[in-house]
ZAMILUM-16284 format. One record per residue (C-alpha): residue number from 1; residue in one letter; chain; x, y negated, z. Coordinates in Angstrom, 1 decimal. Layout:
N
<rogu i="NUM" aa="A" ch="A" x="X" y="Y" z="Z"/>
...
REM end
This chain:
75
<rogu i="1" aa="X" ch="A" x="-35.9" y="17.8" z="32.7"/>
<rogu i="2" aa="X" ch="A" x="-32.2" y="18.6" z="33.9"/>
<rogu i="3" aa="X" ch="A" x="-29.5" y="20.1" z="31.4"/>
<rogu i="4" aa="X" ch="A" x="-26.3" y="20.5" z="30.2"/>
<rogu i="5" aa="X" ch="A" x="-27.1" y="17.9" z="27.5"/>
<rogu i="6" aa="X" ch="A" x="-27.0" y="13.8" z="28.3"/>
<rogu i="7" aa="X" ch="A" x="-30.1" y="12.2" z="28.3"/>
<rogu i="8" aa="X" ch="A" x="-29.4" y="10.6" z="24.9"/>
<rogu i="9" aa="X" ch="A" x="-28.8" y="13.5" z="23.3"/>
<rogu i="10" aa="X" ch="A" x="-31.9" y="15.2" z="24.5"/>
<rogu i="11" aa="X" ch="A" x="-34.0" y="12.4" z="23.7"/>
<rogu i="12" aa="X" ch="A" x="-32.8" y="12.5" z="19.9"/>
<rogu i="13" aa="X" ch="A" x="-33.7" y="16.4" z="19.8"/>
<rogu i="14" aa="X" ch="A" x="-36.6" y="15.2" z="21.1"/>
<rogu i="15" aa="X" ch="A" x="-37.1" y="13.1" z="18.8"/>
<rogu i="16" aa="X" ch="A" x="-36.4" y="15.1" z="15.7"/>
<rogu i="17" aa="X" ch="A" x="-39.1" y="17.7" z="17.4"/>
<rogu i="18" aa="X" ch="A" x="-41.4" y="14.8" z="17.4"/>
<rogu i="19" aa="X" ch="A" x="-41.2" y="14.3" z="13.9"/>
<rogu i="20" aa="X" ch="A" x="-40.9" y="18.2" z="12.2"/>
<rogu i="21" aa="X" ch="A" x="-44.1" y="19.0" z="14.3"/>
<rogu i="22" aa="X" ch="A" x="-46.1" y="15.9" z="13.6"/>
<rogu i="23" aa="X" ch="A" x="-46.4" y="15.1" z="17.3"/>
<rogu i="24" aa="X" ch="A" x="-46.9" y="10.5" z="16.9"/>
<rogu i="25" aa="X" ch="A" x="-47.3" y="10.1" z="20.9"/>
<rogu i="26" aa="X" ch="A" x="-44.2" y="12.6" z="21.2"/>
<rogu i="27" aa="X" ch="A" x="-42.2" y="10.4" z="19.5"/>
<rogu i="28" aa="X" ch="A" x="-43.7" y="7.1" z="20.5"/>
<rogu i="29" aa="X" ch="A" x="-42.8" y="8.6" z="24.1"/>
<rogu i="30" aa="X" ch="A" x="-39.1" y="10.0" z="23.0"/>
<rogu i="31" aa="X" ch="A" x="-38.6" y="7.0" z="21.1"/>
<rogu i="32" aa="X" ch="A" x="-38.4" y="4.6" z="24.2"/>
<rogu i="33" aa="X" ch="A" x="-36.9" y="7.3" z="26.2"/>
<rogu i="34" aa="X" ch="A" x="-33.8" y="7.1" z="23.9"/>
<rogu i="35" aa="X" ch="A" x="-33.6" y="3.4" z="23.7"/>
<rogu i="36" aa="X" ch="A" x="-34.1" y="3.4" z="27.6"/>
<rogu i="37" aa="X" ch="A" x="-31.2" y="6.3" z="27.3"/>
<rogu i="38" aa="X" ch="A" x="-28.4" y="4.1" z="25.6"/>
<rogu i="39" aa="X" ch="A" x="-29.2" y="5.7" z="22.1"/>
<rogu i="40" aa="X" ch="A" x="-28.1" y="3.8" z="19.0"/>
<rogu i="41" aa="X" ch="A" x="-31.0" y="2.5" z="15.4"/>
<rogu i="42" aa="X" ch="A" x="-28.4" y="4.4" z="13.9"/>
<rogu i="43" aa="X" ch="A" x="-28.2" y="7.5" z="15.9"/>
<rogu i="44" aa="X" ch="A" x="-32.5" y="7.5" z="16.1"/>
<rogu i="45" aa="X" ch="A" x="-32.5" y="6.9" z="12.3"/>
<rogu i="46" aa="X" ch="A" x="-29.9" y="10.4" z="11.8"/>
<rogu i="47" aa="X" ch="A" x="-32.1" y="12.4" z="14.0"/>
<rogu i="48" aa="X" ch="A" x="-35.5" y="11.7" z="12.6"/>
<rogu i="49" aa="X" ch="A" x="-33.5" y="11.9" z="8.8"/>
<rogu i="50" aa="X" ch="A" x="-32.8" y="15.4" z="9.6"/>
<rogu i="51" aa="X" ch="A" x="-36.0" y="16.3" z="10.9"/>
<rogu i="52" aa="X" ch="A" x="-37.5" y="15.0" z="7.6"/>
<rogu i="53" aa="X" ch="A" x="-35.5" y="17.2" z="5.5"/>
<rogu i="54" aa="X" ch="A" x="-36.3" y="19.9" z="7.7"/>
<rogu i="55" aa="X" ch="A" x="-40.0" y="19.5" z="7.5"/>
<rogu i="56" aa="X" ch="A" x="-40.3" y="19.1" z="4.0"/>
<rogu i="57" aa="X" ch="A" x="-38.4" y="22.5" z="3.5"/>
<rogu i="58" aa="X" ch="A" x="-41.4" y="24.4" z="4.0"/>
<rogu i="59" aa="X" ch="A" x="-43.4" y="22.4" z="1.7"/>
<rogu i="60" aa="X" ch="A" x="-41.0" y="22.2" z="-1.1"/>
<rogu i="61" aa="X" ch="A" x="-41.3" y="25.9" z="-0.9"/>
<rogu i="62" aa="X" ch="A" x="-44.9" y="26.2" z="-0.7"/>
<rogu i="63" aa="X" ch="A" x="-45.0" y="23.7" z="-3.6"/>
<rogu i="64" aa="X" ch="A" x="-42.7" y="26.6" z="-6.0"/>
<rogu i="65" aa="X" ch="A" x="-44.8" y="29.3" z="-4.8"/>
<rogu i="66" aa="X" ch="A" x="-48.4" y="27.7" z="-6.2"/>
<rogu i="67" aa="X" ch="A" x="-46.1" y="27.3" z="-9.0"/>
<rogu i="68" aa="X" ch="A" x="-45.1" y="31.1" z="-9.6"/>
<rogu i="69" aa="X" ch="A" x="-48.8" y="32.1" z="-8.6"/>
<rogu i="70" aa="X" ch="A" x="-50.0" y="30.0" z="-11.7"/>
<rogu i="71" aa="X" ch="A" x="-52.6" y="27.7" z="-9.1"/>
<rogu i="72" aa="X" ch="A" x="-50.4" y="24.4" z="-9.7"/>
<rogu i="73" aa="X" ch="A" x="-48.7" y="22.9" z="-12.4"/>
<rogu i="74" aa="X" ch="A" x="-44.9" y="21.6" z="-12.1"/>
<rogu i="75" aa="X" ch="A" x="-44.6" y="17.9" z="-11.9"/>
REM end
């Protein structure tokens, strides 16, 4: 796929997609791609990092929601 981002930073979006949709071949796939793409441990590590925060935003906020509804207890 052509662009106006470099390959290594379109792998490591890739890569943080990968992970907040839950897609394991994506990110086997993207994960090579960004090695193969110059792409740093460190630099893979910070874009799947984000991608976990992001991802667990929704269930954090789910979590307080059964919470208010009274259909969980607080931890």
């Amino acid at each position: 796929m052509s662009g106006s981002l470099p390959d290594n930073t379109r792998e490591l979006v890739a890569m943080a997609a990968s992970v907040a949709c839950g897609c394991e071949p994506c990110l086997k796939y993207h994960y090579d791609a960004a090695k193969k793409a110059g792409c740093s441990v460190k630099e893979m590590t910070d874009a799947v990092g984000i991608a976990m925060m992001v991802k667990q935003a929704p269930l954090k906020a789910m979590e307080e929601l059964t919470q208010r509804l009274g259909i969980r207890k607080g931890a």
